[in-house]
N, C-alpha and C positions, 0 to 999 in steps of 0.2 A: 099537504106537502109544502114542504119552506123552500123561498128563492134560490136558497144554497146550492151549491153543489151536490150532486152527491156522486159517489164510486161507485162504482158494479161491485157486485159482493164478492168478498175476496180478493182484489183488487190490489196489490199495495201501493202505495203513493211512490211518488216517484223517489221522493228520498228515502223511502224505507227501499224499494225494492232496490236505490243503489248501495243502500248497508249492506242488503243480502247479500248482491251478489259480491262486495266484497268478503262479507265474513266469508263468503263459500268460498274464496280464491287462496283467503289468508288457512283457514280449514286445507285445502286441497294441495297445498304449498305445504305442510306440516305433514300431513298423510304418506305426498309422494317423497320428503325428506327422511321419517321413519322409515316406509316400509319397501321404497321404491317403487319402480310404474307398477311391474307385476301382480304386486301381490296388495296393491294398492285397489280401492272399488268404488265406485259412484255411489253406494250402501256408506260405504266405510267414510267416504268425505261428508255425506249427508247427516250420516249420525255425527260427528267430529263438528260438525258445523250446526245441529241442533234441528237441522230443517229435515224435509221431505224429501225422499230421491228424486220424485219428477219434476222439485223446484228445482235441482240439481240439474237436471235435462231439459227444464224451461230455459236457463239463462244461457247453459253451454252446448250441449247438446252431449256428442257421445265422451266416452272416456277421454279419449286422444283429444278433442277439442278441450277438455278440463284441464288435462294436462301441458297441453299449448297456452291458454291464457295462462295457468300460473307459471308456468318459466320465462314466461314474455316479460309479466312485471317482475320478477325473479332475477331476469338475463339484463335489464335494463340497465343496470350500471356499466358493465362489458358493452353492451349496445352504442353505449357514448363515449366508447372508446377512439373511433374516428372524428369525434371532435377536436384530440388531441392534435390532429394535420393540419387544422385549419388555418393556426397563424405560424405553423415549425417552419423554420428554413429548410431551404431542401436535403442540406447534410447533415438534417439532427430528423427529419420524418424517422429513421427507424428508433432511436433512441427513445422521442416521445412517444410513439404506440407501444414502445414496450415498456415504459414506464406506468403508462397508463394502464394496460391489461394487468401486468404485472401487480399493479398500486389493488386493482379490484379483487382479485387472490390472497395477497396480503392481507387484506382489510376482514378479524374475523365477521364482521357484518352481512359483508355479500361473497366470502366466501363459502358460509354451510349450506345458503341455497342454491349453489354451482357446484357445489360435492354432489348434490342430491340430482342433480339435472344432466353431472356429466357418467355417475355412475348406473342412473337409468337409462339412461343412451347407451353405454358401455354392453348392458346385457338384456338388451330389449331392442328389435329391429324394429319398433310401432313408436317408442321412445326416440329411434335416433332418426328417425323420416322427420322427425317432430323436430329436435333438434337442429337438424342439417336442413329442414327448411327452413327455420328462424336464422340460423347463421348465415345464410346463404341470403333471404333476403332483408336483412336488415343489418347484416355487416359487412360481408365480404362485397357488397356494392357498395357501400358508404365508402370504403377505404377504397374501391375499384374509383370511385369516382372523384377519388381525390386526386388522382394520379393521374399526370397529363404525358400515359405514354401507350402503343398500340397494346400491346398487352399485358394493359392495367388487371385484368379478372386475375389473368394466373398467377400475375406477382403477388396480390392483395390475399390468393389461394395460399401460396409459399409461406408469406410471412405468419398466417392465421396459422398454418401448419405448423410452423417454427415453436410459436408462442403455446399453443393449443396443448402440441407433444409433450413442453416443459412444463403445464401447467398440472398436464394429467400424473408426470413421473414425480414432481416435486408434491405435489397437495392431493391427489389421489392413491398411487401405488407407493411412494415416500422411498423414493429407492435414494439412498445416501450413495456418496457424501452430499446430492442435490438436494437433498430433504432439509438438509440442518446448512447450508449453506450460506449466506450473507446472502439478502437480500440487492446489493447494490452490486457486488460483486455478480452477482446473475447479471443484472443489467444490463451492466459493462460487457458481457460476452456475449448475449444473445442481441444487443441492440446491433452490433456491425455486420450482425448478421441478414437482421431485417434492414435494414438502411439498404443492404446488396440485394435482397429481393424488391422492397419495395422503387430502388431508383439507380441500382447500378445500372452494367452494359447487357 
């Protein structure tokens, strides 16, 4: 036997087993985009991904936790949506967070994997626990805590709602004339809106 190292058999190294588990996310992201939560299966990402189902259950465990990590790198561009308060003056905060949501919708990049996360939510209550706990903690408290007023949560709740509602009717349900609309002209209406939730009276 040689000084070397060796692995436990089967073992993957540490850079292959972080390839896996991404291939499995980038697989599990396409899966729940086609066919949504429901009819989506740990079988169905596993063959999609080339691997084993129980590598599938080693790295995430059940369905909903598959489904969670891939909306999380999925949701991430929206997630950095509260960075946009960081340096706004107080009378432009709602303008920049709606520019900013708004700019992530727009963008076809991270929009088809926010069709696929908010239409699984839409008709799956194991989807939108997943969902609304992701938005819950990892936006609506960034934006809760950007805001130096007693109650920051429900404003940060309002304006998510504001943004949320337009984002679902305009790039999910396409109800016109919102659907075909100007982009800036949106802005322009729904920003003084959230400015009045996030820091009016």
């Amino acid at each position: 036997m040689t000084g070397a190292a060796t692995r436990g058999r089967g073992r993957p190294r540490r850079t292959e087993a972080a390839d896996t588990r991404d291939h499995i996310l980038t697989a599990a992201r396409e899966e729940f985009s086609e066919h949504g939560y429901e009819k989506t299966s740990v079988r169905g990402i596993a063959k999609a991904a080339g691997v084993d189902s129980a590598l599938v259950h080693h790295y995430f465990g059940t369905k909903e936790q598959v489904f969670e990590a891939a909306i999380e790198v999925a949701f991430a561009p929206a997630l950095n949506a509260p960075e946009a308060l960081a340096d706004a003056p107080p009378d432009r905060v709602g303008e920049c967070l709606t520019r900013a949501v708004v700019g992530v919708w727009e963008n076809p990049a991270t929009r088809t994997p926010l069709l696929a996360i908010v239409r699984s939510a839409l008709t799956n209550d194991t989807a939108a626990a997943v969902f609304r706990r992701l938005i819950a903690a990892q936006l609506l408290r960034r934006i809760a805590g950007r805001i130096d007023l007693p109650d920051a949560e429900l404003r940060a709740e309002l304006a998510a709602a504001q943004l949320v509602g337009c984002a679902i009717l305009r790039y999910v349900i396409k109800v016109e004339p919102l659907a075909s609309a100007d982009v800036e002209q949106i802005i322009a209406r729904l920003a003084p809106v959230v400015q009045g939730h996030l820091a009016g009276p």
